[in-house]
DOZA-151226 format. One line per field, with one value per residue (C-alpha): residue number from 1; chain; x, y, z. Coordinates in steps of 0.2 Angstrom, whole numbers, plus 5000, padded with zeros to 4 digits. Example, Ala and Ser with C-alpha at 12.3 -4.5 7.8 and 13.67 -1.06 7.14 Angstrom:
BEGIN
n = 1;2;
chain = A;A;
c1 = 5062;5068;
c2 = 4978;4995;
c3 = 5039;5036;
END
This chain:
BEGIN
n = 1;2;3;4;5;6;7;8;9;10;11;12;13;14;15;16;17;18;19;20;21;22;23;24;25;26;27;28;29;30;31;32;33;34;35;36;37;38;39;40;41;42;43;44;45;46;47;48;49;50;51;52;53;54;55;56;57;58;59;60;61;62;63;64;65;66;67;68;69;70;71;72;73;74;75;76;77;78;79;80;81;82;83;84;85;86;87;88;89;90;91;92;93;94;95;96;97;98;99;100;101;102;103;104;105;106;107;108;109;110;111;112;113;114;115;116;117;118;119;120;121;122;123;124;125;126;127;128;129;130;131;132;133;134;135;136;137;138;139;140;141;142;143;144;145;146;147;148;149;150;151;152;153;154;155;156;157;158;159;160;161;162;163;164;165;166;167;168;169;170;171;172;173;174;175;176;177;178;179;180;181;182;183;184;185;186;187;188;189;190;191;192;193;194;195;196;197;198;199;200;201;202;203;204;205;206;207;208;209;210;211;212;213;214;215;216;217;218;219;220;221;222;223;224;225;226;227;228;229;230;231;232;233;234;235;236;237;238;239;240;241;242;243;244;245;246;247;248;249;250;251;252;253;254;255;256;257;258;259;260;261;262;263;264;265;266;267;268;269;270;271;272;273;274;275;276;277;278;279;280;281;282;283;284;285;286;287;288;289;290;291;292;293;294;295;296;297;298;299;300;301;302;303;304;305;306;307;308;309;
chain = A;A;A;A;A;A;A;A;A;A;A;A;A;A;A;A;A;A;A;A;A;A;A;A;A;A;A;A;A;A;A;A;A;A;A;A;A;A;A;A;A;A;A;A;A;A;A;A;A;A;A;A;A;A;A;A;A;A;A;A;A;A;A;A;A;A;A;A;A;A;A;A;A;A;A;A;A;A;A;A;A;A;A;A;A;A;A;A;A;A;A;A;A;A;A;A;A;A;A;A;A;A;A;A;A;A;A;A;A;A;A;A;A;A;A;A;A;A;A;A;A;A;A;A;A;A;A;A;A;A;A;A;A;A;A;A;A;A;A;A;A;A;A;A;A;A;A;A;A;A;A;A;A;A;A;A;A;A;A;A;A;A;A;A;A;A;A;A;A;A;A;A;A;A;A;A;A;A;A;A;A;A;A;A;A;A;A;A;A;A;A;A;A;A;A;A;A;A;A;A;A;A;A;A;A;A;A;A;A;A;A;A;A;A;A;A;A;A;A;A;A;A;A;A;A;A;A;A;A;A;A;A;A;A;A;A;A;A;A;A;A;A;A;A;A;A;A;A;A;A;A;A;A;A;A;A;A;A;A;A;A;A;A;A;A;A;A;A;A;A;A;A;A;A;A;A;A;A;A;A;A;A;A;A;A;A;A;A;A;A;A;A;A;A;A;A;A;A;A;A;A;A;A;A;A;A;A;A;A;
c1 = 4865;4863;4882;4881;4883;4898;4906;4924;4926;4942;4952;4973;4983;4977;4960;4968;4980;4970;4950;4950;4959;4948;4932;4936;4940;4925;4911;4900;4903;4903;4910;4900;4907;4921;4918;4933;4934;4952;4953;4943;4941;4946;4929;4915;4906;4917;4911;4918;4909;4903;4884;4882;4888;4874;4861;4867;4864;4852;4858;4873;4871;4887;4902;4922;4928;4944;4950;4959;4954;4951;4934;4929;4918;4908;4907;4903;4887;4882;4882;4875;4858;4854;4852;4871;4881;4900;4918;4929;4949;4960;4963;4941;4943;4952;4946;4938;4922;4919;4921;4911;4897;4896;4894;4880;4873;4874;4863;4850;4848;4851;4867;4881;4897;4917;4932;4944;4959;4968;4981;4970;4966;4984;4990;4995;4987;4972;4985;4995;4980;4975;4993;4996;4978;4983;5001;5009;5017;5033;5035;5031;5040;5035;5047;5036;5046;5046;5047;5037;5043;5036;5022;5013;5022;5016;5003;5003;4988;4996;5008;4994;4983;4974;4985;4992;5009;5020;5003;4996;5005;5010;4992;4992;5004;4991;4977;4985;4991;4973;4967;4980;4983;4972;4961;4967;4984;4985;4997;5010;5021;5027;5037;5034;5046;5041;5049;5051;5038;5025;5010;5013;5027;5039;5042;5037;5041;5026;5026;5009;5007;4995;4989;5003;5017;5026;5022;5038;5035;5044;5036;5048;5044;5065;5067;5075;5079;5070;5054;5053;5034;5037;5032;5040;5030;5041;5031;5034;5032;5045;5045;5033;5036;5024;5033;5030;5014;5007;5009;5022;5024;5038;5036;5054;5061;5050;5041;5022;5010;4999;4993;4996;4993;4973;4970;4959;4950;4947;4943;4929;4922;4920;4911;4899;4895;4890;4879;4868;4868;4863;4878;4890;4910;4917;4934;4940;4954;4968;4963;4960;4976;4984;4974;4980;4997;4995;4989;5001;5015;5032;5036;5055;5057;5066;5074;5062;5055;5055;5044;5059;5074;
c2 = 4893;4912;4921;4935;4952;4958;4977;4980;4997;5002;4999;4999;4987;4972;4976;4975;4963;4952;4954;4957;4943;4930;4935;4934;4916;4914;4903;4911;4930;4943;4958;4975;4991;5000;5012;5021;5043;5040;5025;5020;5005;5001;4994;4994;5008;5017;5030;5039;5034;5017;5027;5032;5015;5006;5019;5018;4998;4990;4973;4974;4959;4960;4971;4967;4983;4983;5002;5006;5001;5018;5016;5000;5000;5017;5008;4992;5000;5007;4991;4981;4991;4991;4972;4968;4956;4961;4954;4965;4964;4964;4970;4969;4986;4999;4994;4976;4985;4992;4972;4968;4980;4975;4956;4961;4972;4960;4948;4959;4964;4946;4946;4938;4945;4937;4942;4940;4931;4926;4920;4907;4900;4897;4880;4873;4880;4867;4851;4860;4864;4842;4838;4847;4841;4832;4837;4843;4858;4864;4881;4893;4906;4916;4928;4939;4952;4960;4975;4990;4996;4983;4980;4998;5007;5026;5021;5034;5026;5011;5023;5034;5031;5017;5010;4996;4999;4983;4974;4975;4959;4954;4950;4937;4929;4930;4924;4909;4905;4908;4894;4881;4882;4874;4885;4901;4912;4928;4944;4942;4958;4968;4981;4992;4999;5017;5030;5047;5053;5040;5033;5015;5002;4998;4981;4972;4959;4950;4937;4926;4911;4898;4883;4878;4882;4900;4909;4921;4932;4946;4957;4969;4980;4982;4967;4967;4954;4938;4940;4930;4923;4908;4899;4886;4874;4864;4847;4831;4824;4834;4852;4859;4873;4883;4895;4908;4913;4896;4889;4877;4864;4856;4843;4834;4840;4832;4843;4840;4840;4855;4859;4876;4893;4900;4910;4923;4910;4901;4915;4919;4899;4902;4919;4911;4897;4907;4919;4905;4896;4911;4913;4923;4918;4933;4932;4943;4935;4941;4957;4959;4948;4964;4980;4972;4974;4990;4998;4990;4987;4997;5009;5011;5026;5024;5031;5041;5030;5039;5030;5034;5019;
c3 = 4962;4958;4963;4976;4971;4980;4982;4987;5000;4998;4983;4990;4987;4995;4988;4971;4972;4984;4985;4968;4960;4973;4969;4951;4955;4964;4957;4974;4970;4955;4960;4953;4961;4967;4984;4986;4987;4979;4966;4952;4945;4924;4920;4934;4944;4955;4969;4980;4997;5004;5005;4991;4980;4991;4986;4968;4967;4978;4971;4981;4993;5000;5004;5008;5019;5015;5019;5035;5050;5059;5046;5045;5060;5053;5036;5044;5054;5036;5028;5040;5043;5025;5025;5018;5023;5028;5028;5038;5033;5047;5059;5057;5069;5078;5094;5103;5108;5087;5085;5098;5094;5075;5081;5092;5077;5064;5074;5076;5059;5052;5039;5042;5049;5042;5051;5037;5045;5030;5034;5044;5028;5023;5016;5029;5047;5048;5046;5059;5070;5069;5071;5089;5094;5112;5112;5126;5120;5128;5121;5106;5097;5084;5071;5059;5052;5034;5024;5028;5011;5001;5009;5012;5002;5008;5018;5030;5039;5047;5057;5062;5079;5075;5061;5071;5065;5064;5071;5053;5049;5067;5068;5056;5067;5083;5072;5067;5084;5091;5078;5078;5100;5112;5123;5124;5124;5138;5138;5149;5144;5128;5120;5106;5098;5091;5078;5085;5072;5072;5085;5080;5084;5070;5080;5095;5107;5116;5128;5131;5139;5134;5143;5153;5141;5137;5118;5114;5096;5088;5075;5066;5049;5045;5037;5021;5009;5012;5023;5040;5044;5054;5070;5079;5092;5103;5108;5118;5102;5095;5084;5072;5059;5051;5038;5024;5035;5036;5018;5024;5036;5042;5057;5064;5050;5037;5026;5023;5009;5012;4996;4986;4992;4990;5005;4999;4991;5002;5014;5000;5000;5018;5016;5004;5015;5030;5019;5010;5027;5038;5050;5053;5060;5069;5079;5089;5098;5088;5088;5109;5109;5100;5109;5124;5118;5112;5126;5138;5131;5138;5124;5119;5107;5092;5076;5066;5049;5033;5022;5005;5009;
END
């Protein structure tokens, strides 16, 4: 079978040190251009907008938009109505109604639409998912903190309106909770946690409620030294951990064979599979899970976050 021509929008960190290294793992894709109006690539064509790599190669089948998400809807709309089919990062879009549109959009013109949740292709989510299927779950609490430092280094965007803040990665947490939990979760309350010099929280605490059981989390991006991605799902039938962002399960204490890490590789199997089969996969309940949270949350002003330790 003939691999897909594939185009990266946006070439930062993740794009690099993610995207990149997948699809050259990939027996589905080959990746032939860079769009991106400040990075180039070593070897392959690199330009400095979404538009005008497309015009430049019509063989472009496909397209990862991996810059912020204040553009991806804009880029998205580009891509989809010149025939291309898109996977969208995450957060796939500043807002629930961009998503929405872009599912609507997609359908309409016929390519296939990924939301890439990531870290719902971790090692070990899918076992954790099978295991809690027809559990009576008691309680869930989630602690996702890390190192805003280390992980977007002088990204001014994700402190900016629609840069998510410390829901960058706290939505990682929602998406997997969204995939492994029955039915669906709801926004009870939340407080974010905002420097005196930025529009974004640098840590949150939500409560949600699920189906008959409470869901406590706490995002924070001051964590130094080891980094804490873990959830804990109290049941009748006793605890289940999912840790390092879902890579490794531990259920009443014993530790279970999961397999290694591939998440953007897997991520990229799936993308093939919904191209060659005509569908697209688009979920959006992380992301309402986390508008929701942004828009109502009670702010609580803090120090003011320089970017240098």
């Amino acid at each position: 079978m003939s691999r897909i021509a594939i185009a990266l929008a946006g070439y930062g960190k993740i794009a690099r040190d993610q995207h990149e290294r997948a699809i050259a793992g990939s027996e589905d894709f080959t990746l032939v251009a860079i769009g991106d109006p400040a990075a180039r690539h070593s070897s392959l064509p690199s330009y400095d907008s979404l538009a005008a790599m497309l015009r430049a190669q019509p063989e472009i089948a496909a397209v990862s938009l991996c810059m912020p998400p204040a553009g991806r809807s804009d880029a998205a709309i580009a891509a989809i109505t010149t025939g291309r089919h898109v996977l969208l990062e995450k957060p796939p879009c500043a807002t629930f109604a961009q998503a929405e549109h872009l599912v609507s959009l997609a359908g309409r013109c016929g390519v296939t639409l990924h939301t890439a949740w990531h870290s719902q292709h971790a090692a070990g989510v899918d076992a954790a998912r099978d295991w809690l299927r027809g559990k009576t779950i008691r309680s869930v609490r989630v602690n996702w903190k890390e190192d805003v430092r280390v992980w977007h280094p002088g990204q001014a965007w994700i402190w900016q309106r629609d840069g998510f803040g410390v829901f960058d990665p706290g939505i990682n947490a929602l998406s997997i909770l969204t995939r492994i939990l029955p039915d669906g979760l709801s926004l009870i309350e939340a407080e974010l946690e905002v420097p005196a010099n930025c529009a974004m929280p640098i840590a949150a605490r939500l409560e949600l409620a699920g189906a008959g059981f409470p869901v406590f989390a706490e995002f924070d991006f001051r964590q130094t030294g080891p980094q804490s991605w873990d959830i804990e799902v109290a049941t009748a039938a006793g605890l289940l951990v999912l840790s390092r962002g879902g890579n490794e399960l531990v259920i009443n204490g014993e530790r279970q064979e999961v397999g290694a890490e591939a998440e953007y590789g897997r991520l990229y199997t799936r993308f093939a599979e919904l191209i060659r089969s005509g569908r697209s996969e688009a979920d959006l309940a992380p992301l309402k899970l986390a508008g929701e949270a942004l828009d109502k949350g009670r702010i609580v002003t803090t120090d003011r976050f320089e970017d240098a330790a």
